[in-house]
MOPAC internal coordinates of N, CA, C and O (Angstrom, degrees):
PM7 1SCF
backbone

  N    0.0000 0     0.00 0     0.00 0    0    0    0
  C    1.4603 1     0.00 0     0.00 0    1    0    0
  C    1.5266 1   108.12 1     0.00 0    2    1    0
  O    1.2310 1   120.96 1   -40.19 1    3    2    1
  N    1.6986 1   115.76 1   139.81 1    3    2    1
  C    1.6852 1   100.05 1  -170.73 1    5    3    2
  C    1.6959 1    77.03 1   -81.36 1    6    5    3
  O    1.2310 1   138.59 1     6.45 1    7    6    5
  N    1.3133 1    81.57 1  -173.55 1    7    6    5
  C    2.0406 1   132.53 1  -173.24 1    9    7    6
  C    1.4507 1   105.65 1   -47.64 1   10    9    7
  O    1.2310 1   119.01 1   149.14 1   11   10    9
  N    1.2583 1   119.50 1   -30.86 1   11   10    9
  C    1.4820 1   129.54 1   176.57 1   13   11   10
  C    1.6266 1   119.16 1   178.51 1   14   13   11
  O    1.2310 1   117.58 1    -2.01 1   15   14   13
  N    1.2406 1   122.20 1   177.99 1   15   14   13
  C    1.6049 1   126.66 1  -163.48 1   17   15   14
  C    1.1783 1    98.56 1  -140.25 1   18   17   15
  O    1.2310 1   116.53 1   -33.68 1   19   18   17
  N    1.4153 1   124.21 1   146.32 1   19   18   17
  C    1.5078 1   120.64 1   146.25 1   21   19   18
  C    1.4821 1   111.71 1  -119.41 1   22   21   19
  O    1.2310 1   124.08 1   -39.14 1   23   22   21
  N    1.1759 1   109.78 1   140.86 1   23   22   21
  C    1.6565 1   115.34 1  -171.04 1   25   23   22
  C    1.6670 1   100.44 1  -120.51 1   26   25   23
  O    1.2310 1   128.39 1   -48.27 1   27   26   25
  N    1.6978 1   101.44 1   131.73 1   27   26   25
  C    2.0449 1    87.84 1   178.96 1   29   27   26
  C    1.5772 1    89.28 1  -118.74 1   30   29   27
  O    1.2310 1   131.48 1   -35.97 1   31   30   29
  N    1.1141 1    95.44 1   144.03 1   31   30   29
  C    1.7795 1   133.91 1  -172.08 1   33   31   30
  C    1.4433 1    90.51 1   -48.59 1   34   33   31
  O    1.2310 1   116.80 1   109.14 1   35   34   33
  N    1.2169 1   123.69 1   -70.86 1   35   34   33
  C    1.8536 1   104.34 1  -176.96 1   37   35   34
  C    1.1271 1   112.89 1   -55.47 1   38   37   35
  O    1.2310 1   111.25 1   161.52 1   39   38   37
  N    1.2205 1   134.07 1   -18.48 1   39   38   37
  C    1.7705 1   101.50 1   178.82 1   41   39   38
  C    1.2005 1   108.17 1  -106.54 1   42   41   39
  O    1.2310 1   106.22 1   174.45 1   43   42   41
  N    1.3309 1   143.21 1    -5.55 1   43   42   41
  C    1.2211 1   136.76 1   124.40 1   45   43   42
  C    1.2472 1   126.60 1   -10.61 1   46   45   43
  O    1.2310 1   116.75 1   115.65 1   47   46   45
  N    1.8652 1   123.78 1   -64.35 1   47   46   45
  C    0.9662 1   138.68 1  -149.27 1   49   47   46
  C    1.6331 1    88.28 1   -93.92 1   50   49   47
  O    1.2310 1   104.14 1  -172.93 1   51   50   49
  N    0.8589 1   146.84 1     7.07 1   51   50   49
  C    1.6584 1   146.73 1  -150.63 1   53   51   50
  C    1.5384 1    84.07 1  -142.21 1   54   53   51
  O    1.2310 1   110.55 1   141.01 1   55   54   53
  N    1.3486 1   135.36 1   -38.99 1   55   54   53
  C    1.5576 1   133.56 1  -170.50 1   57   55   54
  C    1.5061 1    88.42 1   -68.62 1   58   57   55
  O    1.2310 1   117.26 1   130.54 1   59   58   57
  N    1.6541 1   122.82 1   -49.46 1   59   58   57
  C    1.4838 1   117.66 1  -133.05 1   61   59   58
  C    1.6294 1    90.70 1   -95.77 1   62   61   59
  O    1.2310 1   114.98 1   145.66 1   63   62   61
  N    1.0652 1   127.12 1   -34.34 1   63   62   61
  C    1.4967 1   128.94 1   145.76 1   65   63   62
  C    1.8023 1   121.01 1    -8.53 1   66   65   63
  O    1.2310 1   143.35 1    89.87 1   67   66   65
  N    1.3144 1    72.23 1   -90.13 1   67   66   65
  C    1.9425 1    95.88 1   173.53 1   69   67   66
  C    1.5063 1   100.94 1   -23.47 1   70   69   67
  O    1.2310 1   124.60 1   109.45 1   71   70   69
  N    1.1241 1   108.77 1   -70.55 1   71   70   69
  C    1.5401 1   136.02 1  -162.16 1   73   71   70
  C    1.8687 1    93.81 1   -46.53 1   74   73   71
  O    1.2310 1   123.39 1   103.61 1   75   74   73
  N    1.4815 1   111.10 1   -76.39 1   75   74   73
  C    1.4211 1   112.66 1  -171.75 1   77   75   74
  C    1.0412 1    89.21 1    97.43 1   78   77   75
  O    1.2310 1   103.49 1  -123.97 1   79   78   77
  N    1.5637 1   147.97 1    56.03 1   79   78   77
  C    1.3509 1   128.85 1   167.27 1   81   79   78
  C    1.7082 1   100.45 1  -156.68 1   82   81   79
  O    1.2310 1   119.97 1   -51.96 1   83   82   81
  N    1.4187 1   117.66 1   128.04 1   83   82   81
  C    1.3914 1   121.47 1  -144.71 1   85   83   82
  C    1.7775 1    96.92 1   -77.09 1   86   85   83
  O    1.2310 1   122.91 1   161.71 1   87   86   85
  N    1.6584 1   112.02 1   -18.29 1   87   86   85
  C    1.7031 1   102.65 1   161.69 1   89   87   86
  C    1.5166 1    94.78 1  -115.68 1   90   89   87
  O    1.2310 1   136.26 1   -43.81 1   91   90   89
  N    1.8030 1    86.13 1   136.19 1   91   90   89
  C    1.3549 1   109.40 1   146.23 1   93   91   90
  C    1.3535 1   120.71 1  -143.20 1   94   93   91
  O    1.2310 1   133.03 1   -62.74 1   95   94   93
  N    1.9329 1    92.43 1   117.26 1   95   94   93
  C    1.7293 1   104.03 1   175.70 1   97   95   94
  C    1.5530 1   114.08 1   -81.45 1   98   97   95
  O    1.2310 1   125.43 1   -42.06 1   99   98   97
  N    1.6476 1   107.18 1   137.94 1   99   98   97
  C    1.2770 1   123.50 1  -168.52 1  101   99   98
  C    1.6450 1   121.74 1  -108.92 1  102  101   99
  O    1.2310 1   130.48 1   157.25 1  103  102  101
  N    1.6842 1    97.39 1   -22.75 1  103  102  101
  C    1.1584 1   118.08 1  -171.15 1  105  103  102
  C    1.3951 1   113.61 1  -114.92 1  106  105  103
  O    1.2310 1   106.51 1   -32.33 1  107  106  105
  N    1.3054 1   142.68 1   147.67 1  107  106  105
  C    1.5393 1   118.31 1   146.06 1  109  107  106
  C    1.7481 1    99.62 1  -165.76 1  110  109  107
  O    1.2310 1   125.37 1   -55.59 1  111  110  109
  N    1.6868 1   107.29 1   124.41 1  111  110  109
  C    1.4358 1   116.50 1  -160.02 1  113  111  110
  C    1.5406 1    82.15 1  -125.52 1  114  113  111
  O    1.2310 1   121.93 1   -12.51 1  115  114  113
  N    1.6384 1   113.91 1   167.49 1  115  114  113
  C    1.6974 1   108.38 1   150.44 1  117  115  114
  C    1.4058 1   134.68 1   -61.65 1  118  117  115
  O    1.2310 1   130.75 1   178.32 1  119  118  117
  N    0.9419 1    96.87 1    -1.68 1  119  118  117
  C    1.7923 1    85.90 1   173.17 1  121  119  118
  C    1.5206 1   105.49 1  -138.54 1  122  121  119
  O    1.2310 1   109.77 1  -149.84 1  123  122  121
  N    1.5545 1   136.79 1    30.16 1  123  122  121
  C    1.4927 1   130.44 1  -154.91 1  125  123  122
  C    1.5398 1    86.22 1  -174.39 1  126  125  123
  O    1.2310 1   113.50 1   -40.66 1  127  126  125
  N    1.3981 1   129.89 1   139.34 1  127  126  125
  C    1.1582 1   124.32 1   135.84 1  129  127  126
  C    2.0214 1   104.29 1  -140.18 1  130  129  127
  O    1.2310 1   125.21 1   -45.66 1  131  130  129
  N    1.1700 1   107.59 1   134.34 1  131  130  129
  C    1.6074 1   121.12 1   166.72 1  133  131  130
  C    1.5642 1   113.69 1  -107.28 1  134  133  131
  O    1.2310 1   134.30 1   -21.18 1  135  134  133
  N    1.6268 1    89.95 1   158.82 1  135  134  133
  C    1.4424 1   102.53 1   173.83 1  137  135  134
  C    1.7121 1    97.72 1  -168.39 1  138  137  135
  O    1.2310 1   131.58 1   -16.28 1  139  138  137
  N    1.6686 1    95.26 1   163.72 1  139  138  137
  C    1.8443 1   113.86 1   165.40 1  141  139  138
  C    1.1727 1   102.78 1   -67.77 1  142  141  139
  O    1.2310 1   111.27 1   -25.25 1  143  142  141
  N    1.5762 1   134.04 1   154.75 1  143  142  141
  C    0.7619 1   134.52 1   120.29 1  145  143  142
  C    1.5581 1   134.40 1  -143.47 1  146  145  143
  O    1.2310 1   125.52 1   -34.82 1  147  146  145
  N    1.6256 1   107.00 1   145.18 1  147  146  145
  C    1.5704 1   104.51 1  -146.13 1  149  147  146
  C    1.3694 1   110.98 1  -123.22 1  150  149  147
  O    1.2310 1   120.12 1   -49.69 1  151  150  149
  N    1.0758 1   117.38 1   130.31 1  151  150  149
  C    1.8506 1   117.82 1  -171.39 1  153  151  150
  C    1.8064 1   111.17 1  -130.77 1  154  153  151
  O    1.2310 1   129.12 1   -82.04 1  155  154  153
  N    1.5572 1   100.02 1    97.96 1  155  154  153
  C    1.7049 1    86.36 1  -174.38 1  157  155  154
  C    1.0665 1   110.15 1   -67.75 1  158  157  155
  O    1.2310 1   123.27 1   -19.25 1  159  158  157
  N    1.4689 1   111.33 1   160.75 1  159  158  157
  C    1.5032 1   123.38 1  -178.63 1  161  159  158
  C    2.0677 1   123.01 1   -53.28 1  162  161  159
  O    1.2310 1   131.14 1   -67.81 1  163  162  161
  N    1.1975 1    96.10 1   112.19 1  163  162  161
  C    1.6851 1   102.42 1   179.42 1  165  163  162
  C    1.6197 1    87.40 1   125.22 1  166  165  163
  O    1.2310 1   106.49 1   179.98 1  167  166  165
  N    1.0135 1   142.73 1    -0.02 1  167  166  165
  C    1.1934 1   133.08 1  -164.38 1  169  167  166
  C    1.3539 1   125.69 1   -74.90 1  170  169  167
  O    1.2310 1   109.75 1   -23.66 1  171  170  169
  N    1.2391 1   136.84 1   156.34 1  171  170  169
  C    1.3391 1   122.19 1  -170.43 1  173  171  170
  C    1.8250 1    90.24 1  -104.42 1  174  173  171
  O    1.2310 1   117.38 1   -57.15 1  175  174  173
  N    0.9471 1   122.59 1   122.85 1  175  174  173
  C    1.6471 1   126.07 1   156.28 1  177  175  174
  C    1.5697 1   112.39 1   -50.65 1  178  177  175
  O    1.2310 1   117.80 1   -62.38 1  179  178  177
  N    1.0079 1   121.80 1   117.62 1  179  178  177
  C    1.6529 1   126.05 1  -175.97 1  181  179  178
  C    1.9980 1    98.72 1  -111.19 1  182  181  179
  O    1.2310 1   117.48 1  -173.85 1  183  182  181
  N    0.9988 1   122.39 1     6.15 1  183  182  181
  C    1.6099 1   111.26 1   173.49 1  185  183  182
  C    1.3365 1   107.19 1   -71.28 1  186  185  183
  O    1.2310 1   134.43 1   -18.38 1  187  186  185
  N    1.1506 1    89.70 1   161.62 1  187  186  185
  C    2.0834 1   103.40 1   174.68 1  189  187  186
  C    1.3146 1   104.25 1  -140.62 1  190  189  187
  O    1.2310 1   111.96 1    -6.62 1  191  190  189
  N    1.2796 1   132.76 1   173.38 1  191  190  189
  C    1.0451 1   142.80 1  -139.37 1  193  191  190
  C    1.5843 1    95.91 1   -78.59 1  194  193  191
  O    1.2310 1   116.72 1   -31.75 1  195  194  193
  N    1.7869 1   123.84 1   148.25 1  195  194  193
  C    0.7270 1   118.08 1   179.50 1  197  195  194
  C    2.1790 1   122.50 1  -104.59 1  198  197  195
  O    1.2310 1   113.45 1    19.18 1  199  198  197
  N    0.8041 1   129.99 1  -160.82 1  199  198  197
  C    1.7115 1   114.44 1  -175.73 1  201  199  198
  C    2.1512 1    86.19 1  -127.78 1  202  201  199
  O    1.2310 1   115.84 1  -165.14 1  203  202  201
  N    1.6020 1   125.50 1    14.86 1  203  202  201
  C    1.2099 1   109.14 1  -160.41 1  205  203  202
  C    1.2745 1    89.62 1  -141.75 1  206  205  203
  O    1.2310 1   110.11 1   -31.93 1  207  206  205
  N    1.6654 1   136.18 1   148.07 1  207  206  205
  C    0.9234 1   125.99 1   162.75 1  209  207  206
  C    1.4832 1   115.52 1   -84.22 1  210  209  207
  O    1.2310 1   125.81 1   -26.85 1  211  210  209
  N    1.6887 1   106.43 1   153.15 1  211  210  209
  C    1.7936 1   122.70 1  -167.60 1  213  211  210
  C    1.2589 1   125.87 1  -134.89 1  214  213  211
  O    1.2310 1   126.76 1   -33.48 1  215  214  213
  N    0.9513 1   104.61 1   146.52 1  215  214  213
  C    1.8987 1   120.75 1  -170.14 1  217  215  214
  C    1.1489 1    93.04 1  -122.18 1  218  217  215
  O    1.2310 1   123.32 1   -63.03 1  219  218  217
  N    1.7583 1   111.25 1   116.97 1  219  218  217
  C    1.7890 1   115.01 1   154.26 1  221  219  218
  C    1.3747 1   119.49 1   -89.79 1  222  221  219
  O    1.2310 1   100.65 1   -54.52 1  223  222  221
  N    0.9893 1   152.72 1   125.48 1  223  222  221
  C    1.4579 1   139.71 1   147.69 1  225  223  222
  C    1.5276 1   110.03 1   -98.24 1  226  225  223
  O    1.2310 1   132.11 1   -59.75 1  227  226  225
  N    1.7357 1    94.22 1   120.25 1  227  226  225
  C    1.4318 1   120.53 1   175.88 1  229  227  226
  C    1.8395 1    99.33 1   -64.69 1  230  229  227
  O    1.2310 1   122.37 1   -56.99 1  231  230  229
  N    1.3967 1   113.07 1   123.01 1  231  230  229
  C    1.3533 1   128.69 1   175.43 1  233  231  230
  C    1.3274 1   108.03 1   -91.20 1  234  233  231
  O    1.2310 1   130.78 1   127.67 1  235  234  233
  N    1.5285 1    96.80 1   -52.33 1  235  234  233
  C    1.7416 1   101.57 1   174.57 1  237  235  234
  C    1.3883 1   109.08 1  -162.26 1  238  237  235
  O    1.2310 1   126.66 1   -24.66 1  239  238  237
  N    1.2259 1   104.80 1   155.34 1  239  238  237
  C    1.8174 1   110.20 1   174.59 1  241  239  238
  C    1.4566 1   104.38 1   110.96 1  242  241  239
  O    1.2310 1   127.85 1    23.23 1  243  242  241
  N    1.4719 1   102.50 1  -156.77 1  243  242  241
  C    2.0111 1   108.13 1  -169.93 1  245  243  242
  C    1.3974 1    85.50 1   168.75 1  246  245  243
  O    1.2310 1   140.84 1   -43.12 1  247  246  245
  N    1.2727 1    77.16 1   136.88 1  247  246  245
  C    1.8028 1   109.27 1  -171.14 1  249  247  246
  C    1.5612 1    95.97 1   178.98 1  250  249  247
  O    1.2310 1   128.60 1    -5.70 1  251  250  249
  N    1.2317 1   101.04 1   174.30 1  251  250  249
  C    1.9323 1   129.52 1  -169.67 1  253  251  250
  C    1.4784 1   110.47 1  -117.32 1  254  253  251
  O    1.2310 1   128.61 1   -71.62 1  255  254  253
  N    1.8929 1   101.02 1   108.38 1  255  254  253
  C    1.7403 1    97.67 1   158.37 1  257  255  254
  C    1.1927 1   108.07 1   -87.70 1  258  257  255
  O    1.2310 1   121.89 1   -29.38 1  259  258  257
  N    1.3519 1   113.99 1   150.62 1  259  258  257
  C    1.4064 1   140.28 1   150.73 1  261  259  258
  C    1.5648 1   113.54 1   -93.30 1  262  261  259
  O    1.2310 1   122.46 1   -75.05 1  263  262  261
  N    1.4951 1   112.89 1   104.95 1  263  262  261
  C    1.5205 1   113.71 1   154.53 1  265  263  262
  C    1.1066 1   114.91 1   -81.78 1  266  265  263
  O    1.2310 1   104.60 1   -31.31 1  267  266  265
  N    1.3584 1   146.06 1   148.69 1  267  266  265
  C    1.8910 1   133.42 1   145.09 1  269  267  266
  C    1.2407 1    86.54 1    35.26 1  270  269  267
  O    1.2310 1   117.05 1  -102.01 1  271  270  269
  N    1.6549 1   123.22 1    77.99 1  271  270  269
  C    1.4542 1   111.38 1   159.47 1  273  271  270
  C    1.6050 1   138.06 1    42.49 1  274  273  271
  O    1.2310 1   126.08 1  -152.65 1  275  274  273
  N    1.5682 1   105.91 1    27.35 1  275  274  273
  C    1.0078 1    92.99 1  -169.27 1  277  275  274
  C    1.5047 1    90.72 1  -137.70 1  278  277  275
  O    1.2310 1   110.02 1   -63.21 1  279  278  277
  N    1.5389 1   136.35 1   116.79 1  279  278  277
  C    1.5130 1   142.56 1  -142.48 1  281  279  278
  C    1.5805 1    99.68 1  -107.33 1  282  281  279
  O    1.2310 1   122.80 1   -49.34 1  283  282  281
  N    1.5597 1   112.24 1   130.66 1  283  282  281
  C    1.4061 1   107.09 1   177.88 1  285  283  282
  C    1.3390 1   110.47 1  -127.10 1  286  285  283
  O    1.2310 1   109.70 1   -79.97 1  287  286  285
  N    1.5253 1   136.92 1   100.03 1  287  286  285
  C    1.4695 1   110.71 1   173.75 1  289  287  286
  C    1.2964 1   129.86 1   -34.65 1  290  289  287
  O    1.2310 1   125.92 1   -39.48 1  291  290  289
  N    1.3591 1   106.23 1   140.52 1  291  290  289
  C    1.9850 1   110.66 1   169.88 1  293  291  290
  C    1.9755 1   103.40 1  -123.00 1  294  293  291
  O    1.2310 1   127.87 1   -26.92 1  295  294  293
  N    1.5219 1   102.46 1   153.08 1  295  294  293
  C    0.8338 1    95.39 1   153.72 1  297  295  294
  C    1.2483 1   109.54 1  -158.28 1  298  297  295
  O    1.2310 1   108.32 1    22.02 1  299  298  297
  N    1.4342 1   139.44 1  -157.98 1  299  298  297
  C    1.4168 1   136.64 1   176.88 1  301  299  298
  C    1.1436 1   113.06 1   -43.45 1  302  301  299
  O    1.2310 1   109.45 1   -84.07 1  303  302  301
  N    1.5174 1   137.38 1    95.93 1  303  302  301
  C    1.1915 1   131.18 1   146.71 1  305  303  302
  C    2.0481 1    98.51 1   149.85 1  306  305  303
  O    1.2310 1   128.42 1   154.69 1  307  306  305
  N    1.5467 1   101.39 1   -25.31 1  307  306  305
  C    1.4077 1   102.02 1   177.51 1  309  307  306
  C    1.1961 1   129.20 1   -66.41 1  310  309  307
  O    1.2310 1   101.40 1   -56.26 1  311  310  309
  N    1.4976 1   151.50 1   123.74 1  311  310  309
  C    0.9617 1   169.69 1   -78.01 1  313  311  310
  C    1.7820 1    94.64 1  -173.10 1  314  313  311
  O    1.2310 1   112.34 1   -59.06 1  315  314  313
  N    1.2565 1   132.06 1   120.94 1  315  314  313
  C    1.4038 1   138.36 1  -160.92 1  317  315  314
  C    1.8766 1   102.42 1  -131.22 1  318  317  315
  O    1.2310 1   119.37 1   -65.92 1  319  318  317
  N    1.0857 1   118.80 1   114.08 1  319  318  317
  C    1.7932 1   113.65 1   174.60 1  321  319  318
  C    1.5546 1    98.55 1   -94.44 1  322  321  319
  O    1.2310 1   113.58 1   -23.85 1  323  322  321
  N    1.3934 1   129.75 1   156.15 1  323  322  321
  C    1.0999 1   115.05 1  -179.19 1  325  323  322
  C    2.0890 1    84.63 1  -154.42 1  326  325  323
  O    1.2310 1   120.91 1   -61.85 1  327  326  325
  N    1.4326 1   115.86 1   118.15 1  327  326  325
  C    1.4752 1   103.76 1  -168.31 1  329  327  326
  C    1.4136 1   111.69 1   -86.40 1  330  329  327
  O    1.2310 1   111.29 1   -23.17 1  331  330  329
  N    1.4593 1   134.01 1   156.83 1  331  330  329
  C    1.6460 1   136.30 1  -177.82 1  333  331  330
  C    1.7130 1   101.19 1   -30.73 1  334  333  331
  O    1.2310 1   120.57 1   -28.62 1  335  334  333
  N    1.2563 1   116.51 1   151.38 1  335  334  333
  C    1.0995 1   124.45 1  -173.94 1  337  335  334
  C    1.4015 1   148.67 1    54.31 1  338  337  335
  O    1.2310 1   128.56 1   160.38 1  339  338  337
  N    1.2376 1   101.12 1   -19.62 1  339  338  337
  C    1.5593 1   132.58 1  -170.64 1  341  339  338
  C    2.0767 1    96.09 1   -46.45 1  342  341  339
  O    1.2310 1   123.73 1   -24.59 1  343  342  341
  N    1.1833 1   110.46 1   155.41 1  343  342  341
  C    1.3419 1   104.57 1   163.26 1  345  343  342
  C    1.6234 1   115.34 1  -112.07 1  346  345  343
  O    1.2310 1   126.58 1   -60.30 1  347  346  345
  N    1.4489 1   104.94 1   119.70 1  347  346  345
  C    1.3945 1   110.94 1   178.56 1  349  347  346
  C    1.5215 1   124.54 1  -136.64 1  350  349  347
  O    1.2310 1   116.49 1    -2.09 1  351  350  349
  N    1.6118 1   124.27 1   177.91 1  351  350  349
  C    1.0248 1   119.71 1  -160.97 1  353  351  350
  C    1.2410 1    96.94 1  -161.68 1  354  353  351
  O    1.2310 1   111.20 1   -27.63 1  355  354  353
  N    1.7773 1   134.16 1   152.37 1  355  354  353
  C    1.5664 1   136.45 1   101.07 1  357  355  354
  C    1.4210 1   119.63 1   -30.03 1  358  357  355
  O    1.2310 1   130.52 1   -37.21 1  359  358  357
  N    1.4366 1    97.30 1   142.79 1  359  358  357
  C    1.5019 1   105.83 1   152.61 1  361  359  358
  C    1.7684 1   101.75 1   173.38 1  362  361  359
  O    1.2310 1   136.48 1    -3.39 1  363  362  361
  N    1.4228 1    85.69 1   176.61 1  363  362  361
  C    1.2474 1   102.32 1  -164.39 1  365  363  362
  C    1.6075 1   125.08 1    43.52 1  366  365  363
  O    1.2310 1   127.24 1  -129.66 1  367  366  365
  N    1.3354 1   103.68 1    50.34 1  367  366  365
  C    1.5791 1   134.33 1   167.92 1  369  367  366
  C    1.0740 1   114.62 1   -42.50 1  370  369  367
  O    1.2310 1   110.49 1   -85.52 1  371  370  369
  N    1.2739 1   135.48 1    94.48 1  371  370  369
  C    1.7930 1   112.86 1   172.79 1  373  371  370
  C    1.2817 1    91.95 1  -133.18 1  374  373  371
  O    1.2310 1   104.28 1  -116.20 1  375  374  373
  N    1.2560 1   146.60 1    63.80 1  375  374  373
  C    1.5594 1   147.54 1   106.91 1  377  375  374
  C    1.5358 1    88.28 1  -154.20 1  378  377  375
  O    1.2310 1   135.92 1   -32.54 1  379  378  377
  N    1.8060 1    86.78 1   147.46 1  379  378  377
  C    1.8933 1   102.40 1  -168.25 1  381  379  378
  C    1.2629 1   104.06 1   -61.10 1  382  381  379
  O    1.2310 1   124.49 1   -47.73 1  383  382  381
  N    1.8340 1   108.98 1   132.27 1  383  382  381
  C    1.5355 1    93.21 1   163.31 1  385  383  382
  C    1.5999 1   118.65 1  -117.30 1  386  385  383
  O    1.2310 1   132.05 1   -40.60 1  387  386  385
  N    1.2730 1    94.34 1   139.40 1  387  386  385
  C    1.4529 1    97.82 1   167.68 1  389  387  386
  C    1.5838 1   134.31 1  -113.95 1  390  389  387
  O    1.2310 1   126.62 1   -71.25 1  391  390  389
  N    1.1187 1   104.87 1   108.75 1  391  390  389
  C    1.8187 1   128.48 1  -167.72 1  393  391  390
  C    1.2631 1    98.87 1   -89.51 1  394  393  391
  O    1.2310 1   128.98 1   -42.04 1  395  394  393
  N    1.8146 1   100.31 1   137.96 1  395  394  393
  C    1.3733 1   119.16 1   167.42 1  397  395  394
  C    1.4030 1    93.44 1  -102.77 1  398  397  395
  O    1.2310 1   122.96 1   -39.72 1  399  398  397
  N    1.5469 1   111.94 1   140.28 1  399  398  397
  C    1.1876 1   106.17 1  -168.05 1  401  399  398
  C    1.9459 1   108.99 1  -135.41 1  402  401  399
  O    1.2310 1   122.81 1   -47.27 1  403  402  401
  N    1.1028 1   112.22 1   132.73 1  403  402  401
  C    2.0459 1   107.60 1  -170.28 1  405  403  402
  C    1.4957 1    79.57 1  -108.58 1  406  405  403
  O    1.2310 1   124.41 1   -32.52 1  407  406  405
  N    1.4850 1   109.14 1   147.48 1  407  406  405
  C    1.1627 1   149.04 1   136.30 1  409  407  406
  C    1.6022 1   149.58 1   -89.28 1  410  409  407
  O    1.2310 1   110.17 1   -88.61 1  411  410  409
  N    1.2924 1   136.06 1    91.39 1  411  410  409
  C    1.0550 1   138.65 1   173.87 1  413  411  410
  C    1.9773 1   112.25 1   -24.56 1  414  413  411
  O    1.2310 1   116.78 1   -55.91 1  415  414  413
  N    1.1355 1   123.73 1   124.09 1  415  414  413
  C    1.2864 1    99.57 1  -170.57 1  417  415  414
  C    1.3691 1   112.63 1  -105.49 1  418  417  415
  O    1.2310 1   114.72 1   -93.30 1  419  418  417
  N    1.2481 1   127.61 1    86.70 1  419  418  417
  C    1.5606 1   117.97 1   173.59 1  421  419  418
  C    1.2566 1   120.52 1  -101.94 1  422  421  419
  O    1.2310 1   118.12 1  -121.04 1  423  422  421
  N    1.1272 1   121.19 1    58.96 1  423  422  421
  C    1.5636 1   126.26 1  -174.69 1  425  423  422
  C    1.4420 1   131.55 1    84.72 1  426  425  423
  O    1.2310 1   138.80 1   142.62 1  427  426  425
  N    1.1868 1    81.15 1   -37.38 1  427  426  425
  C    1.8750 1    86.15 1   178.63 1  429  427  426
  C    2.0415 1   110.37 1   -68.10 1  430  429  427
  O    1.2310 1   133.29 1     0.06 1  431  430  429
  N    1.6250 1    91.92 1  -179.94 1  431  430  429
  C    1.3791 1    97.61 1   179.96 1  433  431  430
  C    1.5224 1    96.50 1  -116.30 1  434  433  431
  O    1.2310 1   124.88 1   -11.39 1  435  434  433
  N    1.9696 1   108.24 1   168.61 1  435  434  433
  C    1.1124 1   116.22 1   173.46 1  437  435  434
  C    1.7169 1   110.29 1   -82.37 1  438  437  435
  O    1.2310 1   113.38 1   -22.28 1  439  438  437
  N    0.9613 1   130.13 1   157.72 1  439  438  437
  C    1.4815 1   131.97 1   131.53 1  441  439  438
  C    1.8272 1   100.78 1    71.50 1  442  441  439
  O    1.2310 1   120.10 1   180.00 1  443  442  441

């Protein structure tokens, strides 16, 4: 892998398209892995709890996480922590959002 990458958000968003699949990982180092991920509006969130801690950054849209029951609006520009295991969710989507999302990497997989 060279020394570093730069990745720009539209062609990402044009990769994860292509694909048709609401994750797409872009990144994956030993200790870091990223990816898009995109949920049109009305959508049901299908994640489950993860074993890694995660950072969303809202790219675009607005919708509602749920950590441990506890609901935070997001919208373009909000920044979401969510810690290993925690149980969380989207919802109440009403413009698509699409999250860039970092992963803590301890072995496990995303999604």
């Amino acid at each position: 892998m060279p020394a570093g990458q730069v990745f720009e958000i539209a062609e990402l968003i044009a990769q994860q398209k292509e694909r048709e699949e609401l994750w797409f990982e872009f990144l994956r180092v030993p200790r870091l892995y990223s990816g898009l991920y995109v949920l049109p509006a009305g959508t049901k969130d299908p994640q489950q709890p993860h074993a890694d801690d995660e950072v969303y950054y809202v790219v675009k849209g607005r919708g509602v996480i749920q950590v441990e029951g506890t609901d935070m609006p997001v919208q373009e520009g909000s920044v979401a922590y969510v810690p290993a295991d925690a149980k969380h969710h989207f919802h109440s989507i009403t413009e698509d959002l699409t999250l860039l999302v970092f992963f803590e990497a301890s072995g496990s997989s995303a999604e």
